[in-house]
C-alpha positions as protocol buffer text, in pm:
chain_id: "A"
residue {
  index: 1
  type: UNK
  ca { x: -2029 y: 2729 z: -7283 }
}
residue {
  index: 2
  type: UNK
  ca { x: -1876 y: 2395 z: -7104 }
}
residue {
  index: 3
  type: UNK
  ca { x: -1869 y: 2084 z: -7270 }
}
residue {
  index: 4
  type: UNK
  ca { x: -1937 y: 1782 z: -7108 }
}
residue {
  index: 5
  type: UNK
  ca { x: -1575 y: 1638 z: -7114 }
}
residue {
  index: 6
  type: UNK
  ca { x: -1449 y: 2000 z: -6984 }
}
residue {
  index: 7
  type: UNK
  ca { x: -1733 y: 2009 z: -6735 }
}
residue {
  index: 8
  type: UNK
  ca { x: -1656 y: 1681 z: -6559 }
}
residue {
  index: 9
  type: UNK
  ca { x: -1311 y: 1785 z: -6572 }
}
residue {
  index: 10
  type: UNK
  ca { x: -1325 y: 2081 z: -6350 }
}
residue {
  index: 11
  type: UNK
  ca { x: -1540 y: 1898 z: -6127 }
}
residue {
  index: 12
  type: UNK
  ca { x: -1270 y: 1667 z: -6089 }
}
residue {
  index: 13
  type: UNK
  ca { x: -1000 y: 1970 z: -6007 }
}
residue {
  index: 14
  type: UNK
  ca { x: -1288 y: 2115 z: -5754 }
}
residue {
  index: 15
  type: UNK
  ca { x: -1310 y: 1754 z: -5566 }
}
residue {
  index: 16
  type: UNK
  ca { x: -916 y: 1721 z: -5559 }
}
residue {
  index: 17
  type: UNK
  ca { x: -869 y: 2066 z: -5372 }
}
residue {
  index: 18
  type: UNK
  ca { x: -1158 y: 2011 z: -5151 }
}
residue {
  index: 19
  type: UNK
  ca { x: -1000 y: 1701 z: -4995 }
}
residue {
  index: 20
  type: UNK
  ca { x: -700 y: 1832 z: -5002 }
}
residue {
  index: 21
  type: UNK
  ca { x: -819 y: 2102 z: -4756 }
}
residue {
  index: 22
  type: UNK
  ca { x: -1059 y: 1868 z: -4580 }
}
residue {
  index: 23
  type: UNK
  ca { x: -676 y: 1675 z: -4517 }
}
residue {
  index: 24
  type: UNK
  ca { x: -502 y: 1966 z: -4386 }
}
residue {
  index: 25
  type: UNK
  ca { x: -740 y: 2079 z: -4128 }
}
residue {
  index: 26
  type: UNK
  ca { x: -627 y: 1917 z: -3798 }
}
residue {
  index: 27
  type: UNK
  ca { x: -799 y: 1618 z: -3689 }
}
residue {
  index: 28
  type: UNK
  ca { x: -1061 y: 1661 z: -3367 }
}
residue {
  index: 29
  type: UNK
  ca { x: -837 y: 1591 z: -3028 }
}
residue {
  index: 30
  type: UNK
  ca { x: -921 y: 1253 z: -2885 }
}
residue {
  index: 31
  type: UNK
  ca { x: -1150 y: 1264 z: -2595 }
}
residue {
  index: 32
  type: UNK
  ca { x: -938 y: 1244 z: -2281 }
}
residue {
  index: 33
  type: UNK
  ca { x: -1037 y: 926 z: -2072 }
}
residue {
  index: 34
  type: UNK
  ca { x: -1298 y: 973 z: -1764 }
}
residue {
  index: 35
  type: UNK
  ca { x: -1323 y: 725 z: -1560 }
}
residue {
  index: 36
  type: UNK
  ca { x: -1659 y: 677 z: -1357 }
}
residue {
  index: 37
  type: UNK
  ca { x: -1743 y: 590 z: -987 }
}
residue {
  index: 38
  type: UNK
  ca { x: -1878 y: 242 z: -975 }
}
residue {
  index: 39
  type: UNK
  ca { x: -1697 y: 101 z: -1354 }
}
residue {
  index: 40
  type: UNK
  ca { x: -1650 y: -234 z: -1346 }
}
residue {
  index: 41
  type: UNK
  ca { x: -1257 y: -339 z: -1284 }
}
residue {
  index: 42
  type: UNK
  ca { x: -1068 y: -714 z: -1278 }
}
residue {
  index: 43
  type: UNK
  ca { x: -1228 y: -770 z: -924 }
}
residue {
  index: 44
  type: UNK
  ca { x: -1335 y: -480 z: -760 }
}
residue {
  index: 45
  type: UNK
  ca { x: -1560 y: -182 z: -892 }
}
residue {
  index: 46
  type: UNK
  ca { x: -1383 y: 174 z: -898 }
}
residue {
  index: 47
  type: UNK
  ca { x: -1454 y: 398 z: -630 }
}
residue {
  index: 48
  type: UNK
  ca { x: -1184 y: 652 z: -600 }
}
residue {
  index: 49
  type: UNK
  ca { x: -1073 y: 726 z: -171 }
}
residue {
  index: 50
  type: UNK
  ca { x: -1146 y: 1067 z: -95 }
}
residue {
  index: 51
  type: UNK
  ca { x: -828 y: 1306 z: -86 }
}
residue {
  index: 52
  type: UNK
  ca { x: -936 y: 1341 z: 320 }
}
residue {
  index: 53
  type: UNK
  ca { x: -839 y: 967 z: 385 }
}
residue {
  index: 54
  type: UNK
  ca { x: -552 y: 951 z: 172 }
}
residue {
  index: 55
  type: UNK
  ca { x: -374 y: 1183 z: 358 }
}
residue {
  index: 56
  type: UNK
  ca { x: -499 y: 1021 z: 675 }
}
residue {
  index: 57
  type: UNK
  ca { x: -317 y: 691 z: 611 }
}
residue {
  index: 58
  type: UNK
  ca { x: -46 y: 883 z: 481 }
}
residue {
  index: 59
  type: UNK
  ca { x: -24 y: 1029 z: 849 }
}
residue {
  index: 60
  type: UNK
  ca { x: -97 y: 685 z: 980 }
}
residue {
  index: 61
  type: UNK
  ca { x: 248 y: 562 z: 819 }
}
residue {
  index: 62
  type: UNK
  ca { x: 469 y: 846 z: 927 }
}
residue {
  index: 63
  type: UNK
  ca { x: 523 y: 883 z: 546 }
}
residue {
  index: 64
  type: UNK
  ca { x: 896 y: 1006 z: 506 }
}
residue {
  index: 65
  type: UNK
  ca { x: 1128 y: 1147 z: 148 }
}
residue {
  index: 66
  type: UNK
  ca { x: 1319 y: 781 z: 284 }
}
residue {
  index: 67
  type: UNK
  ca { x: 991 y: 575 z: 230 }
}
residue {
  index: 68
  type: UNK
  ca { x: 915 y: 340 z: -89 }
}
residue {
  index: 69
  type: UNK
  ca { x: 538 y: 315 z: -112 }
}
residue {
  index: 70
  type: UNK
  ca { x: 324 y: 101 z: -309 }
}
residue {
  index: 71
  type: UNK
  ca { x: -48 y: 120 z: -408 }
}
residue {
  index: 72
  type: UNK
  ca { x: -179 y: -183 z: -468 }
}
residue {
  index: 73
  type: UNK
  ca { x: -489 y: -98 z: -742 }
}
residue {
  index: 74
  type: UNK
  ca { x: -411 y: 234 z: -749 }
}
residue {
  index: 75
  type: UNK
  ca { x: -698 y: 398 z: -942 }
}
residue {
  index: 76
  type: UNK
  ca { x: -658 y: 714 z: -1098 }
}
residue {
  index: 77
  type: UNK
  ca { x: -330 y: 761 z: -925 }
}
residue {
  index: 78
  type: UNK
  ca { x: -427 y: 1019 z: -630 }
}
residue {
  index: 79
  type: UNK
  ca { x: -286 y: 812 z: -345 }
}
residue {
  index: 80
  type: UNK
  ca { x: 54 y: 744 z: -524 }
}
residue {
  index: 81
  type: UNK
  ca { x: 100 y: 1129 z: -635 }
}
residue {
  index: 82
  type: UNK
  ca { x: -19 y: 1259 z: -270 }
}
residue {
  index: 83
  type: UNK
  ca { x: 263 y: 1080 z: -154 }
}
residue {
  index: 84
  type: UNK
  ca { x: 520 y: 1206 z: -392 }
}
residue {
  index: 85
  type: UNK
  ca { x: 421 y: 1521 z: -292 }
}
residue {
  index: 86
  type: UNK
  ca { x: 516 y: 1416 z: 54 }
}
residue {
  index: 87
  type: UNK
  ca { x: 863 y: 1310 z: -93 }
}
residue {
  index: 88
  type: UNK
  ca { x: 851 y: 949 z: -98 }
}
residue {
  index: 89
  type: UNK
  ca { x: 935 y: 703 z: -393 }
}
residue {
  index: 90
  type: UNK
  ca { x: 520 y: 621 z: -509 }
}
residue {
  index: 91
  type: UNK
  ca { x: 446 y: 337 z: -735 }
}
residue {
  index: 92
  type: UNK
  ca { x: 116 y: 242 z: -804 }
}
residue {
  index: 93
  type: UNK
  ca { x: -1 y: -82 z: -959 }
}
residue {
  index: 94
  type: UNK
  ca { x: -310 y: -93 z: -1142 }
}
residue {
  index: 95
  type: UNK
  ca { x: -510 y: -333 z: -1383 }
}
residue {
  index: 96
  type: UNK
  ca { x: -675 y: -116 z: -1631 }
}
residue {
  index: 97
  type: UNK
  ca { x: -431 y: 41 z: -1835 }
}
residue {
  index: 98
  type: UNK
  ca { x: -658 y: 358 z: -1910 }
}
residue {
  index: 99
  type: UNK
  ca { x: -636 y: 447 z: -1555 }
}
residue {
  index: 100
  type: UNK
  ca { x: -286 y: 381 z: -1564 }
}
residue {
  index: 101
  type: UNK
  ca { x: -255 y: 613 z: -1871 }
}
residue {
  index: 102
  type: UNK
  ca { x: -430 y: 868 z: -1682 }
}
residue {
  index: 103
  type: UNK
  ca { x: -248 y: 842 z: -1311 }
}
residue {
  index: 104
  type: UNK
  ca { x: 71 y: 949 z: -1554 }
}
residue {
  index: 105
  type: UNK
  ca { x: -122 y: 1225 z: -1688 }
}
residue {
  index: 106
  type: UNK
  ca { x: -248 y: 1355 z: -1408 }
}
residue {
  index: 107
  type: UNK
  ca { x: 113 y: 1334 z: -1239 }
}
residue {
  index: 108
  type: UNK
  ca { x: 277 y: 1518 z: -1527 }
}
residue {
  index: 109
  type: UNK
  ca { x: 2 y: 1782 z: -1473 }
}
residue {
  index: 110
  type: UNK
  ca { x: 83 y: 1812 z: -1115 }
}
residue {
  index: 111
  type: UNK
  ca { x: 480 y: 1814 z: -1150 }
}
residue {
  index: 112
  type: UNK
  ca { x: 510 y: 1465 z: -966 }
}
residue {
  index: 113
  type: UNK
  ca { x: 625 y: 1235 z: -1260 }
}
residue {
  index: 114
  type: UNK
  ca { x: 953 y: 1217 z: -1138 }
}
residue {
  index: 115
  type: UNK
  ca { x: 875 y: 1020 z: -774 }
}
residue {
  index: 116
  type: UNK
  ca { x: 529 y: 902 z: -885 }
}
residue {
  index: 117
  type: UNK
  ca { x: 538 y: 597 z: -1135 }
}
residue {
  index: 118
  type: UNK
  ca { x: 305 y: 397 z: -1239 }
}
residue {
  index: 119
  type: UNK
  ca { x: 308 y: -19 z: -1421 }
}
residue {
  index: 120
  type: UNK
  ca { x: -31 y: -182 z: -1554 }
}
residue {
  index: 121
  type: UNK
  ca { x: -19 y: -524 z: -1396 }
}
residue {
  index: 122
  type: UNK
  ca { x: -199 y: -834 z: -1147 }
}
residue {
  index: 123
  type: UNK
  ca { x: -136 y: -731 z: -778 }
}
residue {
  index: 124
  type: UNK
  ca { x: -124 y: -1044 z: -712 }
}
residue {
  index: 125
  type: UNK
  ca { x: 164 y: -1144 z: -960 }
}
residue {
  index: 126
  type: UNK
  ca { x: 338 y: -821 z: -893 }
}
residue {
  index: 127
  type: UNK
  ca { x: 655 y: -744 z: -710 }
}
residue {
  index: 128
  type: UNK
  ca { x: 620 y: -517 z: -450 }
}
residue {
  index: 129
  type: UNK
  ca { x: 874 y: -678 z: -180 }
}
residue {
  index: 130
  type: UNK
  ca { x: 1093 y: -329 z: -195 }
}
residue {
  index: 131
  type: UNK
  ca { x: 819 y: -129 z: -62 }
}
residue {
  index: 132
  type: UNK
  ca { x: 802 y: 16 z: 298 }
}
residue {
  index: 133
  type: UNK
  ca { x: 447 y: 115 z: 304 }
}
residue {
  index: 134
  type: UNK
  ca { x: 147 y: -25 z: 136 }
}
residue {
  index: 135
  type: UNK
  ca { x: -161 y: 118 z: 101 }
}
residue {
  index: 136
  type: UNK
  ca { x: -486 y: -21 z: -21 }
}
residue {
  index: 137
  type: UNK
  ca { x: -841 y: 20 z: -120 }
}
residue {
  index: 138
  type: UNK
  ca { x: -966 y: -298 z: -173 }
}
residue {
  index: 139
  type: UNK
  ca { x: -1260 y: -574 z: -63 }
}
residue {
  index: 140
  type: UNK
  ca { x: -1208 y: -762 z: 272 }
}
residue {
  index: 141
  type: UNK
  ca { x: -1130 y: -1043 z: 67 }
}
residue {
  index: 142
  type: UNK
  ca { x: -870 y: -937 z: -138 }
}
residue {
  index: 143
  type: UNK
  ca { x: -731 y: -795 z: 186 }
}
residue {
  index: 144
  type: UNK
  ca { x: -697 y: -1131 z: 345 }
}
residue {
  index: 145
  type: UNK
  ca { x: -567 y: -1300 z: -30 }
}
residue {
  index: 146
  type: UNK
  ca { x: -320 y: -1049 z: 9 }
}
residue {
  index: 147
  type: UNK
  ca { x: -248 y: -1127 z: 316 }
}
residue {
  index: 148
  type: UNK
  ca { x: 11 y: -1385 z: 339 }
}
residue {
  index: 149
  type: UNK
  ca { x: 243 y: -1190 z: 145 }
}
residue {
  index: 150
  type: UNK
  ca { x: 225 y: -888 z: 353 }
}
residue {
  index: 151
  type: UNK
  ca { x: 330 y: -1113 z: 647 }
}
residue {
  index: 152
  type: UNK
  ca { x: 607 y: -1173 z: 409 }
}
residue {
  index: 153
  type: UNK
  ca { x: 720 y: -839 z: 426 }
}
residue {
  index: 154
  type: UNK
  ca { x: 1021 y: -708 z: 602 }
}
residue {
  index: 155
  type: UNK
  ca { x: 937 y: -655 z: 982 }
}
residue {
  index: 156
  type: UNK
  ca { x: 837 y: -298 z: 1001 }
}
residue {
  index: 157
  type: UNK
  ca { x: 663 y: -258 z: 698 }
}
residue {
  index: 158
  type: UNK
  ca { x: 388 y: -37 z: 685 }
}
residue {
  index: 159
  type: UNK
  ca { x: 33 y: -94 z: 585 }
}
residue {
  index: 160
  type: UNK
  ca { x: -266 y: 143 z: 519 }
}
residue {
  index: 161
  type: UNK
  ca { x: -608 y: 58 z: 387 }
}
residue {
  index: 162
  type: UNK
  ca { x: -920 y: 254 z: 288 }
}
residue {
  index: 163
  type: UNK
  ca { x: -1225 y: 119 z: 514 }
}
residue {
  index: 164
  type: UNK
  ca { x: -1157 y: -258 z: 495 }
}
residue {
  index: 165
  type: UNK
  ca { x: -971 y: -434 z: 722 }
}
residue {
  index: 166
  type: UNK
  ca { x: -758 y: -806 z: 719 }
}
residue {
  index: 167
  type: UNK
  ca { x: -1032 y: -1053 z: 944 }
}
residue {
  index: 168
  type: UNK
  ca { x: -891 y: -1138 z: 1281 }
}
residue {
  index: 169
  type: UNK
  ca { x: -557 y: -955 z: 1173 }
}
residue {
  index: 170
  type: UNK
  ca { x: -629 y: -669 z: 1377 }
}
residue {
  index: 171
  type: UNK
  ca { x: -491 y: -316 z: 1275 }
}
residue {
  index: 172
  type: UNK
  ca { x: -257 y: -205 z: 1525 }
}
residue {
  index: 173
  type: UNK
  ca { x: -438 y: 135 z: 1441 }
}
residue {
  index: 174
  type: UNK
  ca { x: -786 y: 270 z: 1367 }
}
residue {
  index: 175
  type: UNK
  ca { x: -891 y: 625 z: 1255 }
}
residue {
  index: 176
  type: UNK
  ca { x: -1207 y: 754 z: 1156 }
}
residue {
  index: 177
  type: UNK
  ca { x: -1203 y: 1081 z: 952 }
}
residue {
  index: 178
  type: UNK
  ca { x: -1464 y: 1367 z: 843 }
}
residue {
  index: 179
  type: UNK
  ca { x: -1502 y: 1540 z: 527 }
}
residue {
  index: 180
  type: UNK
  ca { x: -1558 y: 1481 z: 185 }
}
residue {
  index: 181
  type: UNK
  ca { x: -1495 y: 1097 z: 209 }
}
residue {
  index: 182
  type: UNK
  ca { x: -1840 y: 977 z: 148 }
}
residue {
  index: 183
  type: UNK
  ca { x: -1927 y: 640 z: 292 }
}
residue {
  index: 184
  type: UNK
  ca { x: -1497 y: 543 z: 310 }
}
residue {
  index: 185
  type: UNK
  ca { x: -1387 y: 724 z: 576 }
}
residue {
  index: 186
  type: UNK
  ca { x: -1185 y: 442 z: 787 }
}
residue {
  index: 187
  type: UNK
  ca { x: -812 y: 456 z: 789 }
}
residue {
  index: 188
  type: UNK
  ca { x: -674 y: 120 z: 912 }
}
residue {
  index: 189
  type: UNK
  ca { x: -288 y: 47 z: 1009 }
}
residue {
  index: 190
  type: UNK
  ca { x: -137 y: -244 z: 1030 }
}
residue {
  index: 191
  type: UNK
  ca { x: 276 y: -292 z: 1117 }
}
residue {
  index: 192
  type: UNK
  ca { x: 448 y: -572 z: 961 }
}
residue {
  index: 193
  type: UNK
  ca { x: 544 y: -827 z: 1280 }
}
residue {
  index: 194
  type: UNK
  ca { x: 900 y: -1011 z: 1288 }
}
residue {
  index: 195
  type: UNK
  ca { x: 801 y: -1339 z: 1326 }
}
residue {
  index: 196
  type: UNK
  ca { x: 903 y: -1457 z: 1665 }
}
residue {
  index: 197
  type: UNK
  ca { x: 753 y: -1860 z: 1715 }
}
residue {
  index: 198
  type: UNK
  ca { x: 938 y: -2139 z: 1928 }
}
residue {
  index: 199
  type: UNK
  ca { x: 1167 y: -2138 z: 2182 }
}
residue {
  index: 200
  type: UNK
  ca { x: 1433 y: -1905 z: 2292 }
}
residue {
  index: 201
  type: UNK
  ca { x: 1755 y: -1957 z: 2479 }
}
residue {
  index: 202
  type: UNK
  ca { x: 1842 y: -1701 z: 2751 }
}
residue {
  index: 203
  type: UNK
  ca { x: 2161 y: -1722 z: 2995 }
}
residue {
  index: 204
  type: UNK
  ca { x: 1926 y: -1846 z: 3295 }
}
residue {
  index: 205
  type: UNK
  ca { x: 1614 y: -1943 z: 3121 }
}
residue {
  index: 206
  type: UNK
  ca { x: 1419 y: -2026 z: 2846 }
}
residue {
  index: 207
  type: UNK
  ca { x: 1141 y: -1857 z: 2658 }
}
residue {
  index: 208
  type: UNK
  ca { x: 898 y: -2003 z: 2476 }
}
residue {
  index: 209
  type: UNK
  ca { x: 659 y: -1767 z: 2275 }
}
residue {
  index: 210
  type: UNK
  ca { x: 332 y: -1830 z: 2057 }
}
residue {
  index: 211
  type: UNK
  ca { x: 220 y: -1586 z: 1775 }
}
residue {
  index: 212
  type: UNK
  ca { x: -98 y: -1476 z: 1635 }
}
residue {
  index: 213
  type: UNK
  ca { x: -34 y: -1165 z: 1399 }
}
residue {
  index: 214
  type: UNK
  ca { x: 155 y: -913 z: 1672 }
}
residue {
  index: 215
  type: UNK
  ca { x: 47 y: -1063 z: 1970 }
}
residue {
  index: 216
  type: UNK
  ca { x: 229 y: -1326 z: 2163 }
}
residue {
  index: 217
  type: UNK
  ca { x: 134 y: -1582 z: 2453 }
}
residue {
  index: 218
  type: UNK
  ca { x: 393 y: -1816 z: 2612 }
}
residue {
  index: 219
  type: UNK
  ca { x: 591 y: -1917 z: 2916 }
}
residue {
  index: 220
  type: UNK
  ca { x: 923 y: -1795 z: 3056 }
}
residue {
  index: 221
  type: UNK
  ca { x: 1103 y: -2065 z: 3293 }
}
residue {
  index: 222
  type: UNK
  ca { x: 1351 y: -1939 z: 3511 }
}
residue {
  index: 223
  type: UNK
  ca { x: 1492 y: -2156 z: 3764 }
}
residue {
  index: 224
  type: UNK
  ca { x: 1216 y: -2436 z: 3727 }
}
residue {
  index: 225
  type: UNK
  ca { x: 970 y: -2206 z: 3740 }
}
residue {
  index: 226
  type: UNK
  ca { x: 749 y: -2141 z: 3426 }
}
residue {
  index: 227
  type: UNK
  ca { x: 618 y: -1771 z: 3434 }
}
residue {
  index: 228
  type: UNK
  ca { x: 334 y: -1700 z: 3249 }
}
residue {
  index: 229
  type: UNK
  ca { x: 366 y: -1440 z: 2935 }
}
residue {
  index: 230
  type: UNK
  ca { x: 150 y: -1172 z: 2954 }
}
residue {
  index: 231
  type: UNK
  ca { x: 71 y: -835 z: 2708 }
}
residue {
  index: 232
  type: UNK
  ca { x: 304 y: -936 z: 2470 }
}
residue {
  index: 233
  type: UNK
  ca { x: 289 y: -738 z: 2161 }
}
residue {
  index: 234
  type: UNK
  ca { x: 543 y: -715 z: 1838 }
}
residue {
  index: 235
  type: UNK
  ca { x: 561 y: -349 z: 1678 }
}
residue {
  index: 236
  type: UNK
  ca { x: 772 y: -436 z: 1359 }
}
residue {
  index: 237
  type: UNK
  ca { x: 1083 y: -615 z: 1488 }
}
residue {
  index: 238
  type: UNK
  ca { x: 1045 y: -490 z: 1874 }
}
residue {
  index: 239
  type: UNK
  ca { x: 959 y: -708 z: 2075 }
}
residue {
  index: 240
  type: UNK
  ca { x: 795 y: -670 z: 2420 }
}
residue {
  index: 241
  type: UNK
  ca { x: 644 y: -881 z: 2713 }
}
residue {
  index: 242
  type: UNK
  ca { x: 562 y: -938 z: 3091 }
}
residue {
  index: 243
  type: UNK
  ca { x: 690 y: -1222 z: 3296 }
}
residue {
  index: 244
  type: UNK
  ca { x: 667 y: -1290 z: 3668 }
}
residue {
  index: 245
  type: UNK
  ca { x: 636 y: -911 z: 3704 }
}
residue {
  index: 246
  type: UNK
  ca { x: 895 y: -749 z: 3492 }
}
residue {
  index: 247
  type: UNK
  ca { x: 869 y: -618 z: 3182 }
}
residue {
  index: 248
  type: UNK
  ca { x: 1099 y: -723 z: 2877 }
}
residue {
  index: 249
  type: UNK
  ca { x: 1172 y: -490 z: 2595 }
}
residue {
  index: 250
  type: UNK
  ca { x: 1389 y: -557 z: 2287 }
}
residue {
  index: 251
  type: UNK
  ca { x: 1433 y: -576 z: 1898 }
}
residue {
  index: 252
  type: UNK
  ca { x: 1455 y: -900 z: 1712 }
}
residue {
  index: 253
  type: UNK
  ca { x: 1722 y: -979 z: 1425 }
}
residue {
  index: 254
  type: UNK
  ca { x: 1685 y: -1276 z: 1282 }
}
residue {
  index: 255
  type: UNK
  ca { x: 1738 y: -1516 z: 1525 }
}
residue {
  index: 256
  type: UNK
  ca { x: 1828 y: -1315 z: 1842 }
}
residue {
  index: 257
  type: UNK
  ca { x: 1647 y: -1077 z: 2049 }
}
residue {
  index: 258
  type: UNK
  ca { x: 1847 y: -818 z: 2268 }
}
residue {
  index: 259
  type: UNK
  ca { x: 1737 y: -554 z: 2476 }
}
residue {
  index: 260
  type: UNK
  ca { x: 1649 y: -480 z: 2869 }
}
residue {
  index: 261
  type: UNK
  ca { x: 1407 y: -527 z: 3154 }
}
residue {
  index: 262
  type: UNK
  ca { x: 1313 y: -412 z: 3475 }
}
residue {
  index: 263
  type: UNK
  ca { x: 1303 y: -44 z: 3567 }
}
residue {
  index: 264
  type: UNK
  ca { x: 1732 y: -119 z: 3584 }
}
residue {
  index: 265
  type: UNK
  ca { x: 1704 y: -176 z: 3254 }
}
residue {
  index: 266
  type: UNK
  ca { x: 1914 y: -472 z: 3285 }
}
residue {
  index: 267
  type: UNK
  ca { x: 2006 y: -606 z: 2913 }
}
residue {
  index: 268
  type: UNK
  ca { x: 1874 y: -983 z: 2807 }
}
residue {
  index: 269
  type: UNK
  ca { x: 1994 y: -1186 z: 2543 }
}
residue {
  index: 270
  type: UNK
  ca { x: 1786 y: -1444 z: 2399 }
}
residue {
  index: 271
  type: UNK
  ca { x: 1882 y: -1698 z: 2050 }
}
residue {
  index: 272
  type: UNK
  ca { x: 1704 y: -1916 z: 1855 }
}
């Protein structure tokens, strides 16, 4: 027969080695972070691009193992890996650090951790300036905040967006895809312009040029005669234009522009 003192005793023992055991059974996994379609973010709601588009502006940009590409709010990570995959250096930026959490997840799941990185951060206080392609999936407006430093950009520089474009900077390129893309199934590309304003000395003549985005206007005078410029275009840093019937091609450094015209393809020179 227990006494009292005995009885609460063993009760004691019993509660001991029940929590004990209770401690040493491992603790339930944390639930793994889902994002959903339509969550709230710092300016934009999250819609993830379909895999179809991705590789669509991927295309668009000629993606190469020698490119550096940025995503600016790069989601769950699926634009920055798909380019790894490709071979290029892929860095996304993103605001909400669980995505970011999981884009490194899912690239260490897919063997891509090694090209694809990923930084929590402000696109808009982030540097970026080292990238040759940038791809987005962003509002119109953000587009066009963006926009400015884009221009910035080394001539050449590659963007891609997902279905919205940069107001009256047109895209130098428009595709329209099929498949499982939902409602976003617009690639646009744009190609970073050298910047190519004011007035240019060439051995005979002088050229004067006006630029909106890649396209150019001006006059060419040659021998008192001002010539009217006509389809003039920048692609990156070449540079090309009619005047008084001949065609000028050529690639801008800087302040000069060489390169040829005619069908002699006879070279020009031209400083600013």
């Amino acid at each position: 027969m227990f006494t009292a003192k005995r009885s609460s005793g063993l009760a004691a023992l019993m509660l001991f080695a029940w929590a004990a055991c209770a401690s040493a059974q491992p603790a339930p996994a944390a639930q793994e972070y889902v994002p959903e379609v339509g969550q709230r973010g710092r300016d934009v709601v999250w819609v993830p691009s379909g895999l179809v588009v991705v590789n669509k502006m991927l295309d668009m940009v000629k993606l190469t193992p020698n490119d550096i590409l940025y995503d600016l709010g790069s989601g769950d990570g699926r634009t920055v890996i798909a380019a790894a995959r490709r071979g290029a250096r892929a860095y996304g930026i993103e605001y909400n650090a669980d995505l970011v959490a999981l884009s490194r997840r899912n690239a260490l799941k897919q063997g891509m951790s090694a090209r694809a990185t990923f930084e929590q951060g402000d696109i808009f206080q982030s540097d970026f300036s080292k990238a040759t392609v940038v791809t987005l999936f962003l509002l119109p407006e953000l587009n066009v905040r963006l926009r400015p430093l884009l221009l910035d950009m080394k001539p050449g520089t590659r963007i891609a967006s997902n279905s919205f474009d940069m107001d009256d900077w047109k895209p130098d390129q428009v595709a329209r895809v099929k498949g499982d893309c939902g409602s976003w199934c617009t690639a646009y590309l744009w190609i970073v312009p050298a910047k190519v304003a004011g007035a240019w000395t060439l051995a005979d003549c002088e050229l004067v040029l006006q630029q909106q985005y890649q396209m150019l206007t001006g006059t060419l005078m040659r021998a008192g005669k001002s010539l009217a410029i006509a389809d003039g275009r920048m692609h990156g840093d070449r540079i090309s234009f009619n005047a008084g019937g001949t065609r000028y091609r050529g690639r801008v450094s800087g302040d000069v522009i060489e390169g040829a015209h005619g069908s002699a393809n006879a070279a020009w020179r031209a400083a600013r």
